[in-house]
HTML snippet that shows the backbone in 3Dmol.js (N, CA, C, O; Angstrom):
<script src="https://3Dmol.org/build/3Dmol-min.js"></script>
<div id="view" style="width:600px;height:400px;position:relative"></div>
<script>
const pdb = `
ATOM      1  N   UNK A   1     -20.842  18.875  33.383  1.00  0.00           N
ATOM      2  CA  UNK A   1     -20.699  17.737  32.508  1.00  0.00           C
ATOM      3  C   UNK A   1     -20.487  18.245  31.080  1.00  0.00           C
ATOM      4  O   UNK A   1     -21.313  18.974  30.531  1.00  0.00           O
ATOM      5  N   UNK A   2     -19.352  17.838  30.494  1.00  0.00           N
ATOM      6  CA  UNK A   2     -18.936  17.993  29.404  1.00  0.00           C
ATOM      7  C   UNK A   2     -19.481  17.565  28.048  1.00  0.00           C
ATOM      8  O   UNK A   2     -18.506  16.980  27.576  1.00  0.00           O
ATOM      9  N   UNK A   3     -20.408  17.505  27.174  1.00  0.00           N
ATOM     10  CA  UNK A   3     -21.048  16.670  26.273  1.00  0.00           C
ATOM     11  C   UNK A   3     -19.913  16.754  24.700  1.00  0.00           C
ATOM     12  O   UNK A   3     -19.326  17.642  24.083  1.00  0.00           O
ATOM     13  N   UNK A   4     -20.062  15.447  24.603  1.00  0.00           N
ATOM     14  CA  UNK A   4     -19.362  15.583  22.937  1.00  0.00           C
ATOM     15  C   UNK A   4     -20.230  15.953  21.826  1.00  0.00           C
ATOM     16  O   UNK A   4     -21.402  15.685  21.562  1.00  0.00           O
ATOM     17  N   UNK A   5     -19.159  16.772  21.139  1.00  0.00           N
ATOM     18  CA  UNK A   5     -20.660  16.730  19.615  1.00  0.00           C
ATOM     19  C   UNK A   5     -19.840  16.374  18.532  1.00  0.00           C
ATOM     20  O   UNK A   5     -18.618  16.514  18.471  1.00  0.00           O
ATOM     21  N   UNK A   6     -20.827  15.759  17.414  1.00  0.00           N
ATOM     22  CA  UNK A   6     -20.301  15.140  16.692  1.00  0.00           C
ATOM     23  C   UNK A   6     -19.370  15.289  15.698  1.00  0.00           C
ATOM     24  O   UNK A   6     -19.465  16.354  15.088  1.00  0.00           O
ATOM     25  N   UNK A   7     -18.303  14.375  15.271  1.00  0.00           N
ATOM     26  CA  UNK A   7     -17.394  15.456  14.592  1.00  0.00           C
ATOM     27  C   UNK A   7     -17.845  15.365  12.765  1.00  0.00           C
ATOM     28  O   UNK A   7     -18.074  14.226  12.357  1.00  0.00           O
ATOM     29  N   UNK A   8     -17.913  16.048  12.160  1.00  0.00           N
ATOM     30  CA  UNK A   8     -17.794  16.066  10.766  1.00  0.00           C
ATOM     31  C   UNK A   8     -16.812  15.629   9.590  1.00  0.00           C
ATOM     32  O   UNK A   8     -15.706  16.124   9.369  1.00  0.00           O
ATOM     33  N   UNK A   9     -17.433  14.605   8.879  1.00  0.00           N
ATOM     34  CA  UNK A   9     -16.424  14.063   8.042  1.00  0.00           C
ATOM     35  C   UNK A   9     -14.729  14.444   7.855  1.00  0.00           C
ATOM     36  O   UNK A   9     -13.731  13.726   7.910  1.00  0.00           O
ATOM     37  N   UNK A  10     -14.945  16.230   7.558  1.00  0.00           N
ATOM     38  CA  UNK A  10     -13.595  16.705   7.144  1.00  0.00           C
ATOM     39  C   UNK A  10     -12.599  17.052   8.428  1.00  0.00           C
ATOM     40  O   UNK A  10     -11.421  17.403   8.357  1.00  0.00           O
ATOM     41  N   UNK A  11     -13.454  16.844   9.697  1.00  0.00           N
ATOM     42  CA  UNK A  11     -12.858  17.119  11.387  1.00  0.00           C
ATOM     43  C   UNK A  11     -12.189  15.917  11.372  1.00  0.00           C
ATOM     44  O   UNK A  11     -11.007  16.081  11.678  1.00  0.00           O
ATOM     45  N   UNK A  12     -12.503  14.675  11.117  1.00  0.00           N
ATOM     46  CA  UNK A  12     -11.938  12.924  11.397  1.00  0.00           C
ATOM     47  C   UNK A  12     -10.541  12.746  10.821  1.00  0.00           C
ATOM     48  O   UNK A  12     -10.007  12.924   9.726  1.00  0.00           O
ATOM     49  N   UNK A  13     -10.175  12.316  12.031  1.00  0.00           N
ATOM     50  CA  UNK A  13      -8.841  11.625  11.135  1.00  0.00           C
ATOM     51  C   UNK A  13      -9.322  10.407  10.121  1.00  0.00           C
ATOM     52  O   UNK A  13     -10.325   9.722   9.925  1.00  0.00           O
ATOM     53  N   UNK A  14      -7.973  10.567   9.594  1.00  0.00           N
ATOM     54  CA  UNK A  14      -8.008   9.438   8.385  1.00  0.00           C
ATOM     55  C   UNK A  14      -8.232   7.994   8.984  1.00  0.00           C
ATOM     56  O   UNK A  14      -8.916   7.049   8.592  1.00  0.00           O
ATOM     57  N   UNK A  15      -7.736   8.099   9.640  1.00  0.00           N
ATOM     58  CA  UNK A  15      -8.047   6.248  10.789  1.00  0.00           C
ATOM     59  C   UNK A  15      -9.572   6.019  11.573  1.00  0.00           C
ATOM     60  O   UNK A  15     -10.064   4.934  11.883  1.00  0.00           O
ATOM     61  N   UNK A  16     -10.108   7.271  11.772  1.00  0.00           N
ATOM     62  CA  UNK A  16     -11.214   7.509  12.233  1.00  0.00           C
ATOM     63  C   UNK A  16     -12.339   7.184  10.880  1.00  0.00           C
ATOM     64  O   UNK A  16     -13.325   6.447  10.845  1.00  0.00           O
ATOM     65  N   UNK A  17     -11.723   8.069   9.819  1.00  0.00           N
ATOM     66  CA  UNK A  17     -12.555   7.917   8.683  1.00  0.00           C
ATOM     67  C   UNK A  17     -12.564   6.294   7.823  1.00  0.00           C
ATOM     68  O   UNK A  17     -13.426   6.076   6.971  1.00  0.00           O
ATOM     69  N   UNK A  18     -11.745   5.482   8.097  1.00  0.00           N
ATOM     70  CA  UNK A  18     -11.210   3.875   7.921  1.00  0.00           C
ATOM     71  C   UNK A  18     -12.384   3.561   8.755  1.00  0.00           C
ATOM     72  O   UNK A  18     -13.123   2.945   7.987  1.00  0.00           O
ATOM     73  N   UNK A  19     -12.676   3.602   9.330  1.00  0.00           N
ATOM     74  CA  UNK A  19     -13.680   2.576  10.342  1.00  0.00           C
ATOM     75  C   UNK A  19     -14.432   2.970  10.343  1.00  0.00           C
ATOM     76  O   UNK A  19     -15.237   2.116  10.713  1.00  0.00           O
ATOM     77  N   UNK A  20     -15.265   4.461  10.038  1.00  0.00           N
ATOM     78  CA  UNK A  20     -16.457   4.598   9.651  1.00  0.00           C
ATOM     79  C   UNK A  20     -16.830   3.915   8.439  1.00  0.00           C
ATOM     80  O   UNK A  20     -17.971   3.491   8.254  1.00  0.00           O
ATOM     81  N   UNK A  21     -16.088   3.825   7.786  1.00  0.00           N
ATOM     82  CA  UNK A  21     -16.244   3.193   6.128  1.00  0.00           C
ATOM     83  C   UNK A  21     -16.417   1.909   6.643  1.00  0.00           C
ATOM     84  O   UNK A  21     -17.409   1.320   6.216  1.00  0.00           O
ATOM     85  N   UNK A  22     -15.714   1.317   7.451  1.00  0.00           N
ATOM     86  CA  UNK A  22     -15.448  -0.511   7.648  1.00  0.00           C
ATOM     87  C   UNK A  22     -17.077  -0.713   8.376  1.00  0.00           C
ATOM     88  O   UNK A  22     -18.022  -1.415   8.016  1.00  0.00           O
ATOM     89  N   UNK A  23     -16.973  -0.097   9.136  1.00  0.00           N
ATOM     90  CA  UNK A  23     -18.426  -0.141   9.916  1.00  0.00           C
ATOM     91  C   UNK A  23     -19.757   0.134   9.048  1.00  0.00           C
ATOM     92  O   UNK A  23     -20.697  -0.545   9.462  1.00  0.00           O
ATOM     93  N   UNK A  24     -19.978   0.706   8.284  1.00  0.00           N
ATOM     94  CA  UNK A  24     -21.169   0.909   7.440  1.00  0.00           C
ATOM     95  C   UNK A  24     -20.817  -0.156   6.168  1.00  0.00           C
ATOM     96  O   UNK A  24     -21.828  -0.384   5.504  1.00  0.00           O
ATOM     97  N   UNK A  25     -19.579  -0.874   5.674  1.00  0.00           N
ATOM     98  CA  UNK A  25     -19.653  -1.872   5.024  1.00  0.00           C
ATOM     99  C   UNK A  25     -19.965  -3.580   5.528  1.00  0.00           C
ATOM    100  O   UNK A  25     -20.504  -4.488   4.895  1.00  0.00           O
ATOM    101  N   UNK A  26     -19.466  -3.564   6.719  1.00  0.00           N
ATOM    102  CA  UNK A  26     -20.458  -4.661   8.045  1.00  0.00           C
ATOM    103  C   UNK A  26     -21.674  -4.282   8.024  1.00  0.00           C
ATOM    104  O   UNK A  26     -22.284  -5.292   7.672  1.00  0.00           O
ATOM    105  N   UNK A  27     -22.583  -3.263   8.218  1.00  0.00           N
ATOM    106  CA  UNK A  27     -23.495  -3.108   8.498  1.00  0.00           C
ATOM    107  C   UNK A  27     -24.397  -3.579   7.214  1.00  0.00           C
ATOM    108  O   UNK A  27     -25.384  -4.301   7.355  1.00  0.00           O
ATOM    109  N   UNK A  28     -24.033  -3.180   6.183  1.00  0.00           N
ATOM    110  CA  UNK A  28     -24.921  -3.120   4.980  1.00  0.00           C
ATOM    111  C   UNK A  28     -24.757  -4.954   4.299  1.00  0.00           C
ATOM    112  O   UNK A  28     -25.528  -5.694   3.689  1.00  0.00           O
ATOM    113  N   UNK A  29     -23.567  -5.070   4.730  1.00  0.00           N
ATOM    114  CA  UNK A  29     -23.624  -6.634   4.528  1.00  0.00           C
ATOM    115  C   UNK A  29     -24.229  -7.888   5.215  1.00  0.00           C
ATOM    116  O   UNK A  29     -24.613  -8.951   4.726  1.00  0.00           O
ATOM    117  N   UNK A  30     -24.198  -7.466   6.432  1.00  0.00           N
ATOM    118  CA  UNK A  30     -25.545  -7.782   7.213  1.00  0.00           C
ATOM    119  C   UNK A  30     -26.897  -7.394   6.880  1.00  0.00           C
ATOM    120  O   UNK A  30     -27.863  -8.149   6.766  1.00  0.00           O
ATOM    121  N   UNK A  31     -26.877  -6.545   6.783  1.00  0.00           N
ATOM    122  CA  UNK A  31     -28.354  -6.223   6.129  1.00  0.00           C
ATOM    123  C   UNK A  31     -29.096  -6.764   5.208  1.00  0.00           C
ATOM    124  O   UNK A  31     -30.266  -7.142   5.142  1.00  0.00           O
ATOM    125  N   UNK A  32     -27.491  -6.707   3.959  1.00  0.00           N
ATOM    126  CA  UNK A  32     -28.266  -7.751   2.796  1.00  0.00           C
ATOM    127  C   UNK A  32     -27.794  -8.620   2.423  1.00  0.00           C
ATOM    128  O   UNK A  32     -27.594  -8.918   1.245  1.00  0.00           O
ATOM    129  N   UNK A  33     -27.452  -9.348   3.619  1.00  0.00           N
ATOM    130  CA  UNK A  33     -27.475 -10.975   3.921  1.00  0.00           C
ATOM    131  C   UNK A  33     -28.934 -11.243   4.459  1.00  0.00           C
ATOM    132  O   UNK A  33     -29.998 -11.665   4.005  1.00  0.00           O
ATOM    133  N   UNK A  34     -28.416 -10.761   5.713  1.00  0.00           N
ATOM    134  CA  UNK A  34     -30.205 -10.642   6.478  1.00  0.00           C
ATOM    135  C   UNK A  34     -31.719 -10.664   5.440  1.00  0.00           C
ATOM    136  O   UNK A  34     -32.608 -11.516   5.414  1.00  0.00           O
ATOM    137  N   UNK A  35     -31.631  -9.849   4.933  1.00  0.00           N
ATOM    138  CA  UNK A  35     -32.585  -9.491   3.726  1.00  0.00           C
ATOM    139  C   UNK A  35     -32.844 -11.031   2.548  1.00  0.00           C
ATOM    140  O   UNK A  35     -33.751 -11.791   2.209  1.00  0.00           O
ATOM    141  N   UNK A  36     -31.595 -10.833   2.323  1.00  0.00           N
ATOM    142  CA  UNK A  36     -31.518 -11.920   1.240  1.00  0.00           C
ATOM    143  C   UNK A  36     -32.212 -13.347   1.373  1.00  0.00           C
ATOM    144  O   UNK A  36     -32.882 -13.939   0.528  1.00  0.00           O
ATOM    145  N   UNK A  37     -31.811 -13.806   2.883  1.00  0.00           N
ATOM    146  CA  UNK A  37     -31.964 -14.886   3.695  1.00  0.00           C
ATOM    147  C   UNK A  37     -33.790 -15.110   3.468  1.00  0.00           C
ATOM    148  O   UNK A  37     -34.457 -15.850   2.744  1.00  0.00           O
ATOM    149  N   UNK A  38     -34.142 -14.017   4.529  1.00  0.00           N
ATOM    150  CA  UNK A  38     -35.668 -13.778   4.927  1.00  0.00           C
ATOM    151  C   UNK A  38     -36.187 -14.025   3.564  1.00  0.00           C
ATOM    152  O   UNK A  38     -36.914 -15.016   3.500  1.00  0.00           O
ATOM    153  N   UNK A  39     -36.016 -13.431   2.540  1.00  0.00           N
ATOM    154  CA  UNK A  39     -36.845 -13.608   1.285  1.00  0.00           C
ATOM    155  C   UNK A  39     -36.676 -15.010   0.242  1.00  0.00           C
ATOM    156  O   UNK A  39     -37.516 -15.278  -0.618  1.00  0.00           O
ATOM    157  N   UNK A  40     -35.732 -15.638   0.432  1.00  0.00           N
ATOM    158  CA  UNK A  40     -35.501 -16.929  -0.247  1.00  0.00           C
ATOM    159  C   UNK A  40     -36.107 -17.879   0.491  1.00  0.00           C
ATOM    160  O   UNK A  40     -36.680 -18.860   0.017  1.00  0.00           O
ATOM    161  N   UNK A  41     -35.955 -17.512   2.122  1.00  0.00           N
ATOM    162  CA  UNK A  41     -36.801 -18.667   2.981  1.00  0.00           C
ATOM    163  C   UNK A  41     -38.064 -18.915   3.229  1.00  0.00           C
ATOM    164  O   UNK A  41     -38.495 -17.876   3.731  1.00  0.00           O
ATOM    165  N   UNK A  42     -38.916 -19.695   3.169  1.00  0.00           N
ATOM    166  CA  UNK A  42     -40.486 -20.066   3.159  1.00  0.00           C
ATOM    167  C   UNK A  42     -40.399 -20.286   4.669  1.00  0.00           C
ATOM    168  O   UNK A  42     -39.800 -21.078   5.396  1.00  0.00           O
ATOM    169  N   UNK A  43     -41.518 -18.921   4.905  1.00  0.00           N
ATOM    170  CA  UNK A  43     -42.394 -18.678   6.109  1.00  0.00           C
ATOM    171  C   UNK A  43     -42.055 -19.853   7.219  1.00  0.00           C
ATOM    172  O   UNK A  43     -41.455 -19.416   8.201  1.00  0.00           O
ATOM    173  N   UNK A  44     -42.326 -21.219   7.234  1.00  0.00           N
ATOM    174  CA  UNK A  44     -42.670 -22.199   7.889  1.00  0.00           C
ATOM    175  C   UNK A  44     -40.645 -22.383   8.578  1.00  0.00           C
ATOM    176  O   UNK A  44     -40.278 -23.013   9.570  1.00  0.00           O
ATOM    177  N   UNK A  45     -39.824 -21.630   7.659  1.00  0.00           N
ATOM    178  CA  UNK A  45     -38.511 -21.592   8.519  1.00  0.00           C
ATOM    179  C   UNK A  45     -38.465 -20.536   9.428  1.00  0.00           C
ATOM    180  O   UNK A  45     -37.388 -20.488  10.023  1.00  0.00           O
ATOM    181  N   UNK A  46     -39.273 -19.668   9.740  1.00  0.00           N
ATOM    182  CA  UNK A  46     -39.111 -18.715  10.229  1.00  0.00           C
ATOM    183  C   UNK A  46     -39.810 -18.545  11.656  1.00  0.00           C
ATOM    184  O   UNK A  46     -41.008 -18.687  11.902  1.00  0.00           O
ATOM    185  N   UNK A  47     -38.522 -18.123  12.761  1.00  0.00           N
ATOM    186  CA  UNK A  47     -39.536 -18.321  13.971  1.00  0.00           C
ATOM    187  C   UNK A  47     -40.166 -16.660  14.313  1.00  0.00           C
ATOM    188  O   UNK A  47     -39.398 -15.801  14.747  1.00  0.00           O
ATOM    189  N   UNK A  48     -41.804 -16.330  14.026  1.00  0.00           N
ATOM    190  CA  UNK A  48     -42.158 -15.273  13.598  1.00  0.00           C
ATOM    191  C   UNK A  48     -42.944 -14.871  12.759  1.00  0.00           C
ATOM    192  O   UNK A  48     -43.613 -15.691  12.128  1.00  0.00           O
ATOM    193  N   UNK A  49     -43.067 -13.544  12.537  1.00  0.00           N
ATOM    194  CA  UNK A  49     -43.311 -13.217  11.182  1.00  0.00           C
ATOM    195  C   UNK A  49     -42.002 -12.447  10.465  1.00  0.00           C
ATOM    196  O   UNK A  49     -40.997 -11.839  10.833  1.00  0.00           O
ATOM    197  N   UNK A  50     -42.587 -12.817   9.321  1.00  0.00           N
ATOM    198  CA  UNK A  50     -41.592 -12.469   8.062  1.00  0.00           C
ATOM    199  C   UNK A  50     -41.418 -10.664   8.068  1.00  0.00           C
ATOM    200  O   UNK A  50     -40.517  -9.857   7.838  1.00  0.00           O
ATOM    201  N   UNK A  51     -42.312 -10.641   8.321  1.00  0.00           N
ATOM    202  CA  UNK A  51     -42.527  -8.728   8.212  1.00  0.00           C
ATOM    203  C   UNK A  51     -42.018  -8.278   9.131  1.00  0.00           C
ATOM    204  O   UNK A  51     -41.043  -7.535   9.022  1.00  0.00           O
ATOM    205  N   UNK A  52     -42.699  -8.710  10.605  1.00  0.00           N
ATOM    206  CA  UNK A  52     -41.855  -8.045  11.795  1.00  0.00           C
ATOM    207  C   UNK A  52     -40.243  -8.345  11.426  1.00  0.00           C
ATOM    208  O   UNK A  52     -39.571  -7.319  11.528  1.00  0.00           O
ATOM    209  N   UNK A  53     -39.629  -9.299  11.098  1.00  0.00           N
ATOM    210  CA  UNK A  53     -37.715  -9.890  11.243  1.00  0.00           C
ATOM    211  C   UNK A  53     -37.628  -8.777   9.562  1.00  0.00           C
ATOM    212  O   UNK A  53     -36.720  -7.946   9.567  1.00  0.00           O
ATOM    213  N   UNK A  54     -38.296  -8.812   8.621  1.00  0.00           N
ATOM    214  CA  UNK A  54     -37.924  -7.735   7.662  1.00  0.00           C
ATOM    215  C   UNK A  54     -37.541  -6.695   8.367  1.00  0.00           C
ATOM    216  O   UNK A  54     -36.386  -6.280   8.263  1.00  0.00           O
ATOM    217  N   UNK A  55     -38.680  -5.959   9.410  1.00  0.00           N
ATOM    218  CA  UNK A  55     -38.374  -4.887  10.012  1.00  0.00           C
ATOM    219  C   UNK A  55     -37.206  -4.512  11.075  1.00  0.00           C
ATOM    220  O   UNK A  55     -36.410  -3.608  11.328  1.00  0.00           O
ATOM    221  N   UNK A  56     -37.696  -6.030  11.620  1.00  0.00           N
ATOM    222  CA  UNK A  56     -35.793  -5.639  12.185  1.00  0.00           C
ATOM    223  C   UNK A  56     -34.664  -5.802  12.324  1.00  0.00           C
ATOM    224  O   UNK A  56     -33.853  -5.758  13.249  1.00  0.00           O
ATOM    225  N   UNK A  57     -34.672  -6.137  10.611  1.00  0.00           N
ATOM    226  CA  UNK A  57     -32.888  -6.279  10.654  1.00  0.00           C
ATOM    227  C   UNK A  57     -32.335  -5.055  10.190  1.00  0.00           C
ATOM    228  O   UNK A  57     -31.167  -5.082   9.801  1.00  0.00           O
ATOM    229  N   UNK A  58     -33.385  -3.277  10.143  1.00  0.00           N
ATOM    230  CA  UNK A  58     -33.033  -2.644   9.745  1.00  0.00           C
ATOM    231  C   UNK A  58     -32.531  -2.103  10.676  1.00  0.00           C
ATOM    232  O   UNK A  58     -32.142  -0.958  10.443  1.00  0.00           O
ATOM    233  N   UNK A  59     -32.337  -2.582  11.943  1.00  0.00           N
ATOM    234  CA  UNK A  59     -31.913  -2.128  13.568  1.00  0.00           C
ATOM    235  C   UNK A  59     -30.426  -2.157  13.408  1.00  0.00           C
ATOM    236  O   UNK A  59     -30.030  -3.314  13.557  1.00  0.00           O
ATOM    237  N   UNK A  60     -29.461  -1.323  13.162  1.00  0.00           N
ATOM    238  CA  UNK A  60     -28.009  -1.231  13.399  1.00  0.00           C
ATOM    239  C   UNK A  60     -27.620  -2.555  13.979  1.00  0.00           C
ATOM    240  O   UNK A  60     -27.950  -2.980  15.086  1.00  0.00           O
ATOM    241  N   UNK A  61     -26.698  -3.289  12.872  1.00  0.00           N
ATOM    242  CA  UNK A  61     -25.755  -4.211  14.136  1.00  0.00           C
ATOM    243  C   UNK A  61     -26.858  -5.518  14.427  1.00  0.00           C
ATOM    244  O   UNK A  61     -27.074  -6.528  13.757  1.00  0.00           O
ATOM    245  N   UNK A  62     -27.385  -5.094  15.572  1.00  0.00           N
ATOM    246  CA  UNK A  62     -28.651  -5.726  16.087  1.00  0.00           C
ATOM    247  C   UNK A  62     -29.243  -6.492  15.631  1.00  0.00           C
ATOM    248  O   UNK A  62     -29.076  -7.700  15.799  1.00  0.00           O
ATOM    249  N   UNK A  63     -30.518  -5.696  14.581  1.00  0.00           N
ATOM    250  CA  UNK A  63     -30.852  -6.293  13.861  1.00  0.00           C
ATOM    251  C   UNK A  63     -31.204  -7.574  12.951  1.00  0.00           C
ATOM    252  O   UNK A  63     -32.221  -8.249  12.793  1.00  0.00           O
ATOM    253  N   UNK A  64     -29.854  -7.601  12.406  1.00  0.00           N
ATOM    254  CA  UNK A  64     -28.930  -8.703  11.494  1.00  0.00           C
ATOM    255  C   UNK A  64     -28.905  -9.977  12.248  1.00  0.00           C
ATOM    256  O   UNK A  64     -29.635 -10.947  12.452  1.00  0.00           O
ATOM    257  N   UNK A  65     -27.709  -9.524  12.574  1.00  0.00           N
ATOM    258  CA  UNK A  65     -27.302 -10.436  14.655  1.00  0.00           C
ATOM    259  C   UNK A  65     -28.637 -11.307  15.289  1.00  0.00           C
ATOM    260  O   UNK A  65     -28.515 -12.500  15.569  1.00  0.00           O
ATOM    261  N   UNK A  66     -29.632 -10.733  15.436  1.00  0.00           N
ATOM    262  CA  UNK A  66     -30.427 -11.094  16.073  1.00  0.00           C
ATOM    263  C   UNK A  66     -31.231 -12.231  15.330  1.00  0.00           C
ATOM    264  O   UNK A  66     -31.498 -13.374  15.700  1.00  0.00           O
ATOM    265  N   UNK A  67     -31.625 -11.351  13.817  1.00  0.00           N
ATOM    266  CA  UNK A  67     -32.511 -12.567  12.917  1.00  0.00           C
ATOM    267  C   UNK A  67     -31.639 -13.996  12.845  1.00  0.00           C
ATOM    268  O   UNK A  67     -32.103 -15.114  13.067  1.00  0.00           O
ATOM    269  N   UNK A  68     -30.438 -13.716  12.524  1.00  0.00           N
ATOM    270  CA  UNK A  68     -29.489 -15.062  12.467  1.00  0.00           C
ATOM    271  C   UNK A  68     -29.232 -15.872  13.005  1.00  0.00           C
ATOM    272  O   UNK A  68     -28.770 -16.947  12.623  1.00  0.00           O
ATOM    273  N   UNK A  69     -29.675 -15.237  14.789  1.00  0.00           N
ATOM    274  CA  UNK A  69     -29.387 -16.041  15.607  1.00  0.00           C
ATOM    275  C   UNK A  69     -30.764 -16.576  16.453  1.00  0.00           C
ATOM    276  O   UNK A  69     -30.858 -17.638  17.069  1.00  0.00           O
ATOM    277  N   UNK A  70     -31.789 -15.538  16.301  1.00  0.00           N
ATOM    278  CA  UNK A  70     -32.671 -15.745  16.650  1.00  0.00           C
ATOM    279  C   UNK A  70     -34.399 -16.390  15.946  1.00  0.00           C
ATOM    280  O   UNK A  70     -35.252 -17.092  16.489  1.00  0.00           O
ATOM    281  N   UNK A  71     -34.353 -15.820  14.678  1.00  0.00           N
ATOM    282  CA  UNK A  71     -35.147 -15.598  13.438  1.00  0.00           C
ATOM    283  C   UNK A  71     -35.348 -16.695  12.691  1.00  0.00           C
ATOM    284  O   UNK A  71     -36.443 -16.587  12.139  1.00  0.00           O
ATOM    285  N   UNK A  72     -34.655 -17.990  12.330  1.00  0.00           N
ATOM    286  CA  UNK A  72     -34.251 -18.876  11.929  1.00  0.00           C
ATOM    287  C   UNK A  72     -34.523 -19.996  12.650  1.00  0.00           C
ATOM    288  O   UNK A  72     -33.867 -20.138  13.682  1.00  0.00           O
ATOM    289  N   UNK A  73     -35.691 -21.209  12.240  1.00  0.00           N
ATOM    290  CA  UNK A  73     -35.561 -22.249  12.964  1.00  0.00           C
ATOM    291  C   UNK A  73     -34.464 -23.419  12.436  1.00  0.00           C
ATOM    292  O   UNK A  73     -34.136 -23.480  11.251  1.00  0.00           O
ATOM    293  N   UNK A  74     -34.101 -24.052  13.144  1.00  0.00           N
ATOM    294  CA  UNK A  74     -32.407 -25.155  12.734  1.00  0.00           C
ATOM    295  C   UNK A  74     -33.358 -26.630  12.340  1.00  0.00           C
ATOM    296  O   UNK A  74     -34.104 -27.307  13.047  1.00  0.00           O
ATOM    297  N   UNK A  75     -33.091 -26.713  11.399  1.00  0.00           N
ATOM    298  CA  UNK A  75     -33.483 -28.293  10.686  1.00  0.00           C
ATOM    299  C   UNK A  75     -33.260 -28.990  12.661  1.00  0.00           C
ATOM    300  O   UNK A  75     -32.514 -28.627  13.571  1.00  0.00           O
ATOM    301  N   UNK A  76     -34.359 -30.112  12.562  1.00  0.00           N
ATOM    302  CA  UNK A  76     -33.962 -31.071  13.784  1.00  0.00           C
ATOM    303  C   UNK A  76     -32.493 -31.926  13.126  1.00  0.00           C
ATOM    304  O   UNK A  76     -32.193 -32.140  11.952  1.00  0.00           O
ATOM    305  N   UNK A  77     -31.899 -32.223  14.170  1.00  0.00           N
ATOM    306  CA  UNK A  77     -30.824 -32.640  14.377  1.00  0.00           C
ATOM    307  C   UNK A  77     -29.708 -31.765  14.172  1.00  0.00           C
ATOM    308  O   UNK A  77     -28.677 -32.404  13.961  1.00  0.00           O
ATOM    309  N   UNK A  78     -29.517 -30.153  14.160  1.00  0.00           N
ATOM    310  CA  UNK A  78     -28.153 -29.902  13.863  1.00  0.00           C
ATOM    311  C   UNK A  78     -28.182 -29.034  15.384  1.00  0.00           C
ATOM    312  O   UNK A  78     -29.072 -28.721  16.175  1.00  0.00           O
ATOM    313  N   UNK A  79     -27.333 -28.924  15.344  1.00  0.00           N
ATOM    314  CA  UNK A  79     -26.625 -28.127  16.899  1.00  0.00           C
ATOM    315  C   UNK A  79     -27.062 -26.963  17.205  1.00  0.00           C
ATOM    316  O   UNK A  79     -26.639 -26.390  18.209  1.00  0.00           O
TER     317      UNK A  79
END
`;
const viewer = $3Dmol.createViewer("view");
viewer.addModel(pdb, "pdb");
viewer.setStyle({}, {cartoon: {color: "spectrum"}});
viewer.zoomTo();
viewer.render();
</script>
């Protein structure tokens, strides 16, 4: 079995190096959206604790994704 190892900035193509950049600028914008959200919102919106969903929207991707969709209770009546 063949294992890959990782390649180094100056090894990447230029198209390779485009989407590492695109991908860590999604990520961080999620993050501090995510972030932003949790701290403007009062506790009683939150399904949870505030500390644990702080902690994991620092989860790649995930994280973010998850508080937004999961983390968040919806006013009654919206969809």
């Amino acid at each position: 079995m063949k294992t890959r190892q990782k390649k180094s900035w100056s090894e990447m193509t230029p198209a390779q190096r485009v989407w590492v950049v695109v991908g860590a600028i999604v990520q961080m914008t999620l993050l501090g959206a995510a972030l932003f959200d949790l701290n403007r919102r009062p506790a009683s919106e939150i399904r949870g604790s505030k500390g644990l969903w702080g902690s994991a929207v620092f989860v790649n991707f995930f994280g973010p994704i998850a508080y937004f969709l999961f983390g968040r209770k919806r006013p009654v009546g919206e969809a």
